[in-house]
Structures are given as C-alpha cells and as structure tokens.
N, CA, C and O atoms as CSV, one atom per row, in Angstrom:
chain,resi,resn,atom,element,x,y,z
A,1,UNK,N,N,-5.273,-50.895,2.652
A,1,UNK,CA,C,-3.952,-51.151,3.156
A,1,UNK,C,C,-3.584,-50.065,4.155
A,1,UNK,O,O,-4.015,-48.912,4.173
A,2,UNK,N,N,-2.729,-50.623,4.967
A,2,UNK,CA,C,-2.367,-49.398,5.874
A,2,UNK,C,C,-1.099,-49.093,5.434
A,2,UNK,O,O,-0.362,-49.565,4.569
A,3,UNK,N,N,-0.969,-47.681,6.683
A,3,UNK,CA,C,0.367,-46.863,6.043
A,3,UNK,C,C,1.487,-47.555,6.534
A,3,UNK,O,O,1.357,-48.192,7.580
A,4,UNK,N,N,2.541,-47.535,5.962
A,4,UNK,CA,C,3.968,-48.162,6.294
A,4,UNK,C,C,4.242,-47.802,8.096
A,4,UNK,O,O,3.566,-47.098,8.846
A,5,UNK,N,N,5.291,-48.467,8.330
A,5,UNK,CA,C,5.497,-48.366,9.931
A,5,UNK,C,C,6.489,-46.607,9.792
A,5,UNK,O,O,6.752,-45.970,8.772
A,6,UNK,N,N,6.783,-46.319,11.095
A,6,UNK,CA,C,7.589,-45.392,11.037
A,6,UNK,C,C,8.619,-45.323,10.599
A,6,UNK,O,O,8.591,-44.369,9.821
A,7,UNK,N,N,9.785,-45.856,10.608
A,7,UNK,CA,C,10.918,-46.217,10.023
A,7,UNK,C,C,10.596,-46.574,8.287
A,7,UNK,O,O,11.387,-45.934,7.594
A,8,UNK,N,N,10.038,-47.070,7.804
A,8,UNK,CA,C,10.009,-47.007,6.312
A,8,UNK,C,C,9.247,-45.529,5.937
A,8,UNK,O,O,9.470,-45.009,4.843
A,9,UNK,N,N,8.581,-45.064,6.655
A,9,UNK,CA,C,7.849,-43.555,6.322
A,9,UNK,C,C,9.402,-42.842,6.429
A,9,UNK,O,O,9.939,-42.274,5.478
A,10,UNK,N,N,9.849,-42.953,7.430
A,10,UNK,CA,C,11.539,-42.209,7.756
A,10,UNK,C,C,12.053,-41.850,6.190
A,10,UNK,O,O,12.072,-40.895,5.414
A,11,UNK,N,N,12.428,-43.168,6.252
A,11,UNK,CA,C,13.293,-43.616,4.781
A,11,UNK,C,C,12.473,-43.046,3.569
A,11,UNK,O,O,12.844,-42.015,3.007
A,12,UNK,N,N,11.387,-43.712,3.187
A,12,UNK,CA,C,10.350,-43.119,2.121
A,12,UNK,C,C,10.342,-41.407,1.896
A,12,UNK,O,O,9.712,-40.902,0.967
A,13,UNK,N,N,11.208,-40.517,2.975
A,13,UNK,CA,C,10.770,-38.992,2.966
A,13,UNK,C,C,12.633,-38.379,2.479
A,13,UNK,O,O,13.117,-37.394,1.922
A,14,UNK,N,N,13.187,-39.765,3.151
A,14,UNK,CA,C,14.312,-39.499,2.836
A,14,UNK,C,C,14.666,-39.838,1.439
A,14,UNK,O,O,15.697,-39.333,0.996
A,15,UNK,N,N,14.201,-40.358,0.933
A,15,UNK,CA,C,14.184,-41.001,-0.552
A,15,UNK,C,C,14.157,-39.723,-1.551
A,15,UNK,O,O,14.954,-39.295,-2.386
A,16,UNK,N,N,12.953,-39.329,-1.118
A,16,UNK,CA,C,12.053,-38.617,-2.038
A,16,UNK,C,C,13.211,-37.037,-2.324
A,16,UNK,O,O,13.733,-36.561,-3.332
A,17,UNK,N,N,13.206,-36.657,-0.891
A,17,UNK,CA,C,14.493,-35.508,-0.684
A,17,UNK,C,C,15.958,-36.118,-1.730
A,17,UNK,O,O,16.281,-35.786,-2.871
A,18,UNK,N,N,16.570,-37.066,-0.812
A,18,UNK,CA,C,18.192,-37.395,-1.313
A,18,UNK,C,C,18.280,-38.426,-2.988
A,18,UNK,O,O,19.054,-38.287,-3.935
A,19,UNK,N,N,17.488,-39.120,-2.843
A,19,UNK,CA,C,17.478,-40.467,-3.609
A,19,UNK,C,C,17.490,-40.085,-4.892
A,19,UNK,O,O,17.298,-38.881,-5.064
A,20,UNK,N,N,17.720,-41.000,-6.220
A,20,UNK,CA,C,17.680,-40.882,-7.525
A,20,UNK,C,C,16.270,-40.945,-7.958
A,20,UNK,O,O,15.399,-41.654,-7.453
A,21,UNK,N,N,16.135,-40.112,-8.968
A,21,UNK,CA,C,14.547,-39.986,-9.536
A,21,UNK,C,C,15.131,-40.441,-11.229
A,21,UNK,O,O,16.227,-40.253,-11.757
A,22,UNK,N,N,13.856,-41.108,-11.757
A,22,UNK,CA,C,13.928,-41.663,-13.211
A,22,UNK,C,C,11.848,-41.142,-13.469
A,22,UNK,O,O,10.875,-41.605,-12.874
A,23,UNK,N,N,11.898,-40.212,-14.417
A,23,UNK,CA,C,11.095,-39.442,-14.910
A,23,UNK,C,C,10.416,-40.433,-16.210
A,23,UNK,O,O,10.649,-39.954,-17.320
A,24,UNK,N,N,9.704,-41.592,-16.219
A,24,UNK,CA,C,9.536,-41.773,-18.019
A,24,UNK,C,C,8.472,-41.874,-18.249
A,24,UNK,O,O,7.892,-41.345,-17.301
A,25,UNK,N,N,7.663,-42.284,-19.036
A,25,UNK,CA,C,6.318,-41.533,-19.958
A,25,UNK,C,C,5.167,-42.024,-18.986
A,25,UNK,O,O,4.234,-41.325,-18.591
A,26,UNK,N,N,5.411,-43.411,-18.657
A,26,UNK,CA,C,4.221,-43.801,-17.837
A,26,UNK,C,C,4.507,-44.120,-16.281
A,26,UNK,O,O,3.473,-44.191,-15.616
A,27,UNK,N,N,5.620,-44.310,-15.622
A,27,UNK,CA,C,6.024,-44.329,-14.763
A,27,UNK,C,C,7.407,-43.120,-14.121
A,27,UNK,O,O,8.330,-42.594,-14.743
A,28,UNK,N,N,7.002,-43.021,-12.626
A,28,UNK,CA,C,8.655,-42.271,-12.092
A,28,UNK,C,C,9.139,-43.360,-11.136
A,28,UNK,O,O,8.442,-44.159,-10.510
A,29,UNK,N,N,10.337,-43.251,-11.144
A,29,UNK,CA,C,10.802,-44.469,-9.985
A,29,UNK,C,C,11.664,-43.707,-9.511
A,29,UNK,O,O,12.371,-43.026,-10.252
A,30,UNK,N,N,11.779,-43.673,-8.056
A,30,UNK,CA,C,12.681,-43.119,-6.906
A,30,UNK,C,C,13.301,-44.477,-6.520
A,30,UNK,O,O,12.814,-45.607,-6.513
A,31,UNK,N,N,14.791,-43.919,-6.134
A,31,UNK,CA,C,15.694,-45.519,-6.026
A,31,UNK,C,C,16.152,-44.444,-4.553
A,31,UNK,O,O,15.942,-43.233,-4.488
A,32,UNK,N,N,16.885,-45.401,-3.361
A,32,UNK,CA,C,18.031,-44.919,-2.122
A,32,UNK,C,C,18.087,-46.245,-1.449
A,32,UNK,O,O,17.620,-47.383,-1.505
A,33,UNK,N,N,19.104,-45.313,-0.627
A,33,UNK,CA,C,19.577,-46.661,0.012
A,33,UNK,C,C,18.553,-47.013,1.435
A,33,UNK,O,O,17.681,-46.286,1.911
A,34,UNK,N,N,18.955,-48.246,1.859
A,34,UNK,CA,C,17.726,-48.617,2.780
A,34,UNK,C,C,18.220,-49.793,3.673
A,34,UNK,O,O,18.844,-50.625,3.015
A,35,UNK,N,N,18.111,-50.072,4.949
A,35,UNK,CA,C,17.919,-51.519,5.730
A,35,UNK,C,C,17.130,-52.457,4.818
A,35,UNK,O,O,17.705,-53.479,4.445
A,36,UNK,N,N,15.931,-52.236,4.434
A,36,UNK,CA,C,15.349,-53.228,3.566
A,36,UNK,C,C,15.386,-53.247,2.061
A,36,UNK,O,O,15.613,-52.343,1.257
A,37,UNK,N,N,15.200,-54.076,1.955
A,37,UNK,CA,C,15.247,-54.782,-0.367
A,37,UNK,C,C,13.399,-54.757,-0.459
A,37,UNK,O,O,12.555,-55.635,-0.276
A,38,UNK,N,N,13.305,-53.111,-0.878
A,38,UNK,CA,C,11.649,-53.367,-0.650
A,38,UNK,C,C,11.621,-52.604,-1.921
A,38,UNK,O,O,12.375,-51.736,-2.360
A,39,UNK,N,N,10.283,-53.297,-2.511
A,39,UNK,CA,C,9.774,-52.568,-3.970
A,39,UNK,C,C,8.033,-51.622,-3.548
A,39,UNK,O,O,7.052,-52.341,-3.353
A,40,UNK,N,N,7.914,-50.490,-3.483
A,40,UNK,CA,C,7.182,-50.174,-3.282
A,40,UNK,C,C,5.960,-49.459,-4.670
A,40,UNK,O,O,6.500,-48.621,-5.393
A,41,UNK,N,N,4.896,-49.682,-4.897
A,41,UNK,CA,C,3.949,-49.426,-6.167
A,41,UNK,C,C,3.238,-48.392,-5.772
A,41,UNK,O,O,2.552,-48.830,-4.848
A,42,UNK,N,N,2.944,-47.037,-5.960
A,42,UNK,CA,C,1.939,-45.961,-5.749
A,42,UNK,C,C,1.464,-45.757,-7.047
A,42,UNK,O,O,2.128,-45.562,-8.065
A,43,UNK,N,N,0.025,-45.831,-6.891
A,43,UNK,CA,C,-0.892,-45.783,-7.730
A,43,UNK,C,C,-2.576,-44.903,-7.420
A,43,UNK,O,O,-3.591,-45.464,-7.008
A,44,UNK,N,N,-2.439,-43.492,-7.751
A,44,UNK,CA,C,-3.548,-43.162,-7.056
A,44,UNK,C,C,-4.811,-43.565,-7.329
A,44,UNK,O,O,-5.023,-44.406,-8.203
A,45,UNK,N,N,-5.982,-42.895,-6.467
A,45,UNK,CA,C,-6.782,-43.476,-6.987
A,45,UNK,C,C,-7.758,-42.993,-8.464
A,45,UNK,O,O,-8.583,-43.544,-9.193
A,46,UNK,N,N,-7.123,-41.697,-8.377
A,46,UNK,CA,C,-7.499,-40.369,-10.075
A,46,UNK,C,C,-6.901,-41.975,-11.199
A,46,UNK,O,O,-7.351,-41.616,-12.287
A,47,UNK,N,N,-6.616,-42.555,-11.312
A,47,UNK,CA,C,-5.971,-43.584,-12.018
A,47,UNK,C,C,-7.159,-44.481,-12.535
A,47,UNK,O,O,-7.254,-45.047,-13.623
A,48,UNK,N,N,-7.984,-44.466,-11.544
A,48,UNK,CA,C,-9.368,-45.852,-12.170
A,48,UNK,C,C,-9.882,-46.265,-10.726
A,48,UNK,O,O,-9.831,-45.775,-9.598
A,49,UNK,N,N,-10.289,-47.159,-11.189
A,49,UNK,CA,C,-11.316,-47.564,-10.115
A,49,UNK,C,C,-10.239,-48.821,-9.900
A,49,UNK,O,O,-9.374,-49.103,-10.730
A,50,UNK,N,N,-10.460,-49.582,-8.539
A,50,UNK,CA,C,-9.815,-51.083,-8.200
A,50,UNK,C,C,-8.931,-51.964,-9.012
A,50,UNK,O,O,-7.718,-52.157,-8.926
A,51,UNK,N,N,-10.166,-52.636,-10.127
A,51,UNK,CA,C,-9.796,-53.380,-10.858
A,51,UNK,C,C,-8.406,-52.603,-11.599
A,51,UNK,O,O,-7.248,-53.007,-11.497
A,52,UNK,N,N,-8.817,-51.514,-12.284
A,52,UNK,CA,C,-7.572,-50.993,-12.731
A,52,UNK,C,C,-6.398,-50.524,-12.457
A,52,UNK,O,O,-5.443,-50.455,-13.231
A,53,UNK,N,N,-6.454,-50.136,-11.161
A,53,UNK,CA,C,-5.533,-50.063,-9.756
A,53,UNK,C,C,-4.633,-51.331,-9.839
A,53,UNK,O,O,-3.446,-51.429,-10.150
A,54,UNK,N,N,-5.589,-52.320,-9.453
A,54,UNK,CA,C,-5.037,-53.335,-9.144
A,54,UNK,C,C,-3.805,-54.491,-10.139
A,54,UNK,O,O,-2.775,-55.132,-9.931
A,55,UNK,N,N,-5.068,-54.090,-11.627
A,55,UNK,CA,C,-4.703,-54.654,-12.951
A,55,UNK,C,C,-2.768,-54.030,-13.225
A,55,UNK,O,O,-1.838,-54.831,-13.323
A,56,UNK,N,N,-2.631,-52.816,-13.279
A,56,UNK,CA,C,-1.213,-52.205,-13.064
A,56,UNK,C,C,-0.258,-52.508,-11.910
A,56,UNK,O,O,0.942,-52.613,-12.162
A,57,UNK,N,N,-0.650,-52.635,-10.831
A,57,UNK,CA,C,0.401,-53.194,-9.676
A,57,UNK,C,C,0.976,-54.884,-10.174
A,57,UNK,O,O,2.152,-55.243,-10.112
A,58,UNK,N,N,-0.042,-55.637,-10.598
A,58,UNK,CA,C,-0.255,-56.629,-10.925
A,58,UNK,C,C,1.108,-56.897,-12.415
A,58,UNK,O,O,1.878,-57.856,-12.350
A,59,UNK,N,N,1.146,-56.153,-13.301
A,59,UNK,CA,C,1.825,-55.979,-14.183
A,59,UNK,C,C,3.221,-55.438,-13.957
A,59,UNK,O,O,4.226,-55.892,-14.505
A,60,UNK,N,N,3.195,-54.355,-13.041
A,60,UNK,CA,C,4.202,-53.469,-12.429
A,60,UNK,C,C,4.952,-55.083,-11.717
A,60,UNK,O,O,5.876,-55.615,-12.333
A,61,UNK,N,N,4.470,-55.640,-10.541
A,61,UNK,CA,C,5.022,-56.767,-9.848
A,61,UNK,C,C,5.640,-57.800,-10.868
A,61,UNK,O,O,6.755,-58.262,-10.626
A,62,UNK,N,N,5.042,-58.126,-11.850
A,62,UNK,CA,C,5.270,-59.175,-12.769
A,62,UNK,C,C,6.816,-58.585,-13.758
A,62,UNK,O,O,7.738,-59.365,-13.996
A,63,UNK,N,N,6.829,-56.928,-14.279
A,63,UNK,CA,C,8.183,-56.806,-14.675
A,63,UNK,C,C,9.324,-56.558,-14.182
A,63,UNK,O,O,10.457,-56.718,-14.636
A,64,UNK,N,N,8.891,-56.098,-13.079
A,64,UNK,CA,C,9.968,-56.166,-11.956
A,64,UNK,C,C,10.835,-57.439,-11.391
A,64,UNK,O,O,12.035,-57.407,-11.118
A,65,UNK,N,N,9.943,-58.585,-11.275
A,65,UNK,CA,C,10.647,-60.019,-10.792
A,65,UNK,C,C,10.998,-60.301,-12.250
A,65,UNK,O,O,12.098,-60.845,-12.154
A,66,UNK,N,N,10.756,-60.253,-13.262
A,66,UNK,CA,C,11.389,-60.397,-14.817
A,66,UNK,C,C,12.589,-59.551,-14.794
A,66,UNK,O,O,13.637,-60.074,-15.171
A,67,UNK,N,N,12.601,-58.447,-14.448
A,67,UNK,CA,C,14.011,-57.721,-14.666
A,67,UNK,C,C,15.172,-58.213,-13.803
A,67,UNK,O,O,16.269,-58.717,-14.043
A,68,UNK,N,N,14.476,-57.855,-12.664
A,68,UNK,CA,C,15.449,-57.770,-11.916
A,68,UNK,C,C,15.258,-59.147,-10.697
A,68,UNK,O,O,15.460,-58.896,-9.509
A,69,UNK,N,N,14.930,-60.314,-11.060
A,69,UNK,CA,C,14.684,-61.873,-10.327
A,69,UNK,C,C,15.512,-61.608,-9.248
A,69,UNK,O,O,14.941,-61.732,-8.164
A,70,UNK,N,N,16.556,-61.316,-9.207
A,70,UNK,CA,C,17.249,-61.645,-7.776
A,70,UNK,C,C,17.095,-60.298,-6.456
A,70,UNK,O,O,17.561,-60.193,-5.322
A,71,UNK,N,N,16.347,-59.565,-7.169
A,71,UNK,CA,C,16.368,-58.348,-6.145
A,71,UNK,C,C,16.785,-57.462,-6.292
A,71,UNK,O,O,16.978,-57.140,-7.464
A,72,UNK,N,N,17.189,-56.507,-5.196
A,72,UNK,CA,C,18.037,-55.019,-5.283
A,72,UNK,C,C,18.719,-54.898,-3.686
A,72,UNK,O,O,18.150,-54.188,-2.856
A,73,UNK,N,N,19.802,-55.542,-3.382
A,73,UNK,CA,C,20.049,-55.401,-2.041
A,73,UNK,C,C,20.132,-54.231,-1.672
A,73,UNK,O,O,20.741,-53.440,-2.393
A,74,UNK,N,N,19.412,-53.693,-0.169
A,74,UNK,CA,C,19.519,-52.526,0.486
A,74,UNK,C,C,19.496,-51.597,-0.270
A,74,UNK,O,O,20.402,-50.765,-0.254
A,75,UNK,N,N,18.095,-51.485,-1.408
A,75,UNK,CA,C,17.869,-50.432,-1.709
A,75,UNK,C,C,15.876,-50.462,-1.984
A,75,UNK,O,O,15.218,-51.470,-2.241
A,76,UNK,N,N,15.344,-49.035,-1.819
A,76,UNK,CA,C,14.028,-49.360,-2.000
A,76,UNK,C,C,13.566,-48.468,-2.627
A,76,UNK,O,O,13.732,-47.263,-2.437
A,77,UNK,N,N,12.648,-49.235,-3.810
A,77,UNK,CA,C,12.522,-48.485,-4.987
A,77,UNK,C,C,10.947,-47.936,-4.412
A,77,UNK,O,O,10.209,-48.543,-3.637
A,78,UNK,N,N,10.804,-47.133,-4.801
A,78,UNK,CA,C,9.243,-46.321,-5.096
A,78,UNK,C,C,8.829,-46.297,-6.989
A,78,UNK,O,O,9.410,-45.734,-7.917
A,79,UNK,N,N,8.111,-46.805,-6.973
A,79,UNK,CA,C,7.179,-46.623,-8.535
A,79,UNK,C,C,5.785,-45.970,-8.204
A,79,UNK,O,O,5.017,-46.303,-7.301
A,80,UNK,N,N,5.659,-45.171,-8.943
A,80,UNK,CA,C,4.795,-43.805,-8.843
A,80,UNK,C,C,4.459,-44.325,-10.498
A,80,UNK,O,O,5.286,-44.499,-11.392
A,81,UNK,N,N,2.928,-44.506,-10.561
A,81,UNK,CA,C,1.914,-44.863,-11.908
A,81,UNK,C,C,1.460,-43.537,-12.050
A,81,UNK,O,O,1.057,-42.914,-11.068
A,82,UNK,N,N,1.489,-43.004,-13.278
A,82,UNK,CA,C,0.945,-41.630,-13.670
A,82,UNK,C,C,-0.147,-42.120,-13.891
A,82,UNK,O,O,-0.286,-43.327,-14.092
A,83,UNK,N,N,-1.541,-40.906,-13.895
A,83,UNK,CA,C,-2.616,-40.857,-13.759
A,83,UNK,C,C,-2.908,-41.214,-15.724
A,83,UNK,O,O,-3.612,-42.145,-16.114
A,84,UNK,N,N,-2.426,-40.563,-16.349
A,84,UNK,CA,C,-2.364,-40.846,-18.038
A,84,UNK,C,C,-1.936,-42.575,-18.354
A,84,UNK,O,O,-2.071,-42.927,-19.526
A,85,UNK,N,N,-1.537,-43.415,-17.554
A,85,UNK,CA,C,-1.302,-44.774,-17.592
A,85,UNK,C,C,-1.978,-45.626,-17.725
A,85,UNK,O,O,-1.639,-46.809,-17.769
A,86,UNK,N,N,-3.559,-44.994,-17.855
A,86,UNK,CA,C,-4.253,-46.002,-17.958
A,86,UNK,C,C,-4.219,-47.322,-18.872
A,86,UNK,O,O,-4.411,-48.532,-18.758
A,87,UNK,N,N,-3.845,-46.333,-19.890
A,87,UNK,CA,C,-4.873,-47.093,-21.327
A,87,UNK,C,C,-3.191,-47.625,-21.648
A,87,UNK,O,O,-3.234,-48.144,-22.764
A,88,UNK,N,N,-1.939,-47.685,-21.177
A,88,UNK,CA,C,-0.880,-48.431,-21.681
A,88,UNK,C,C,-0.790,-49.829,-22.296
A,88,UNK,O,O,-1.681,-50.677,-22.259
A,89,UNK,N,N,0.177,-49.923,-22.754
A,89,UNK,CA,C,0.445,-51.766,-23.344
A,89,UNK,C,C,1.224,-52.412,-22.716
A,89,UNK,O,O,2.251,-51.738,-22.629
A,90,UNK,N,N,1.391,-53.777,-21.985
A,90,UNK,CA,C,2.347,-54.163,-21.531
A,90,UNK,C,C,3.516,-53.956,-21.882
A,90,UNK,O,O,4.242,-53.690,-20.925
A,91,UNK,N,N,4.206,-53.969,-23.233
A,91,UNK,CA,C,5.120,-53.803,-24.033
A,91,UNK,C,C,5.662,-52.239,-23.553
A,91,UNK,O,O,6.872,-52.041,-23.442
A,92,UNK,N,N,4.922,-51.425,-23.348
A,92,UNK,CA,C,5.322,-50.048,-23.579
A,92,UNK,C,C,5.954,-49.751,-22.062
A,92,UNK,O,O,6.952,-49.106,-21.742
A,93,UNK,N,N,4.565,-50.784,-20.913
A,93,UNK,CA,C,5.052,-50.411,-19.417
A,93,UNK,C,C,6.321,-51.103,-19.317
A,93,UNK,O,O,7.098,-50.421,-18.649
A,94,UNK,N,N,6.877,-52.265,-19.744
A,94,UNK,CA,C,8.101,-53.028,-20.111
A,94,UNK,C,C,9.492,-52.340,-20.172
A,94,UNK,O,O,10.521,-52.453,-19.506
A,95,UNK,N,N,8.980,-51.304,-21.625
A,95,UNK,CA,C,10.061,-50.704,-21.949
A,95,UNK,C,C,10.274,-49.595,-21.276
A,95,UNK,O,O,11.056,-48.893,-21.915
A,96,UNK,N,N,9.979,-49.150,-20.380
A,96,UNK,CA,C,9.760,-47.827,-19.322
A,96,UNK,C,C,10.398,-48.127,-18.265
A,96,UNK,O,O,11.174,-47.318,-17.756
A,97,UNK,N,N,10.203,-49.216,-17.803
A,97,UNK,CA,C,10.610,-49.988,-16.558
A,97,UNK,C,C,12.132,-50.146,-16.629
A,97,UNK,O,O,12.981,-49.797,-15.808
A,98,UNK,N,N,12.266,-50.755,-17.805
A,98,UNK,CA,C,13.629,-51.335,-18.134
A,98,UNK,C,C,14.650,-50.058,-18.632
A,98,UNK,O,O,15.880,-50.094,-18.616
A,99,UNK,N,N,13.856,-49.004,-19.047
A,99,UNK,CA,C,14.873,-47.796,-18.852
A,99,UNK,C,C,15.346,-47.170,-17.825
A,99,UNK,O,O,16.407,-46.573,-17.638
A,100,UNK,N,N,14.204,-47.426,-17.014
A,100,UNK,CA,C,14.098,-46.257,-15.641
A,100,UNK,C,C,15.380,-47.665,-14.587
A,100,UNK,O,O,16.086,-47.109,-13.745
A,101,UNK,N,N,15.541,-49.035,-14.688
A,101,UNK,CA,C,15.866,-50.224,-14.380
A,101,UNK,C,C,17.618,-49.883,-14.271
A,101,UNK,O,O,18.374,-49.952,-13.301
A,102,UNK,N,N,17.948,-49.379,-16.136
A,102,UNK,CA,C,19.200,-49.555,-16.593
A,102,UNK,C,C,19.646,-47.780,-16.010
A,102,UNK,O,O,20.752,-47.550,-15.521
A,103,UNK,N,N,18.999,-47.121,-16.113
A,103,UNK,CA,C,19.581,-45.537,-16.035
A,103,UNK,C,C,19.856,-45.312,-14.345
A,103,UNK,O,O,20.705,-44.487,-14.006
A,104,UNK,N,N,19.067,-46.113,-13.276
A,104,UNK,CA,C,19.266,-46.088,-12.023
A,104,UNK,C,C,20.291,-47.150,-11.377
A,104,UNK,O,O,20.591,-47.441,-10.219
A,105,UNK,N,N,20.839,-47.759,-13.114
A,105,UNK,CA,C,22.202,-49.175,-12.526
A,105,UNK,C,C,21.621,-50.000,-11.773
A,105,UNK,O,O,22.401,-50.428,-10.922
A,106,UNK,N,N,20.454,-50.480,-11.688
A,106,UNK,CA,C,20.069,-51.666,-10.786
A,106,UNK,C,C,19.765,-52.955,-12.144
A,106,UNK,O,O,19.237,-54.003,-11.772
A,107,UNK,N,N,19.997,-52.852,-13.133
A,107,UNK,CA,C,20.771,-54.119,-13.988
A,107,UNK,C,C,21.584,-53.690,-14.825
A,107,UNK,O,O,22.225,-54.476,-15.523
C-alpha cells in the first residue's frame, strides 16, 4: 500500500500531537477532527507475517461497522494493533474497541 496523500499525512501528525488518545490492552486509538470520516488500521509488521496482519485488520474493520454502522462525521480515527495482539479473541478485541469507542464519545 502506499503512503497517504499530503493532506491526510498533515492531519495524521496533527492527530497524533492535538487529538484524543485511548490506551487499552490490545489496541490504542487516536480520535481528531478532520475534512474526512476516515478509519485508519496500523498494524506493524513485528505483529506476524500477512496472513496475520491481514486476519486483524479484517476483524478490526468488521467491529468497527458493528459499533459504530453509521460512521463518525469529520473525524479520523487511527487504530494502532500492539505487537502482543497476536494471539487475542475476538471477544476480547470487541471489548477493547467498544471501550476505547465509548471513552472517546463516538457512541
């Protein structure tokens, strides 16, 4: 994949500086405000190989449109997968999500 355009790199640096951070066992999520309703997944690659890369974005995408179906107007989240995430349960990435979800007021 390539890197974001300039203007979302802008925003993405501005995030990281100004924006709300949610710290929880298997995930961090950075929330700010934004021109776009964008959900962004970072997952390095110290994490696994592809499949397992992929297997978590895959899950990550799936509780996200469950939580929050209608979106997040003009705001763009960053989810940051800790490297210890491997071996999680859906259930557990669920309940992480949905804290980091309710404590940043986006349901």
């Amino acid at each position: 994949m390539g890197r974001p355009n300039l203007r979302l790199r802008s925003e993405i640096g501005n995030i990281r500086q100004l924006g709300q951070i949610y710290r929880g066992r298997w995930v961090h999520v950075r929330m700010g405000k934004s021109e776009q309703d964008q959900t962004l997944i970072s997952v390095r690659r110290k994490f696994g190989n592809a499949v397992f890369r992929n297997r978590i974005r895959r899950q990550i995408r799936s509780i996200c449109q469950e939580i929050i179906p209608q979106g997040h107007p003009n705001r763009l989240l960053i989810i940051a997968v800790g490297d210890r995430s491997r071996g999680v349960s859906f259930a557990d990435l669920r309940a992480d999500l949905h804290n980091a979800f309710s404590d940043l007021q986006l349901i």
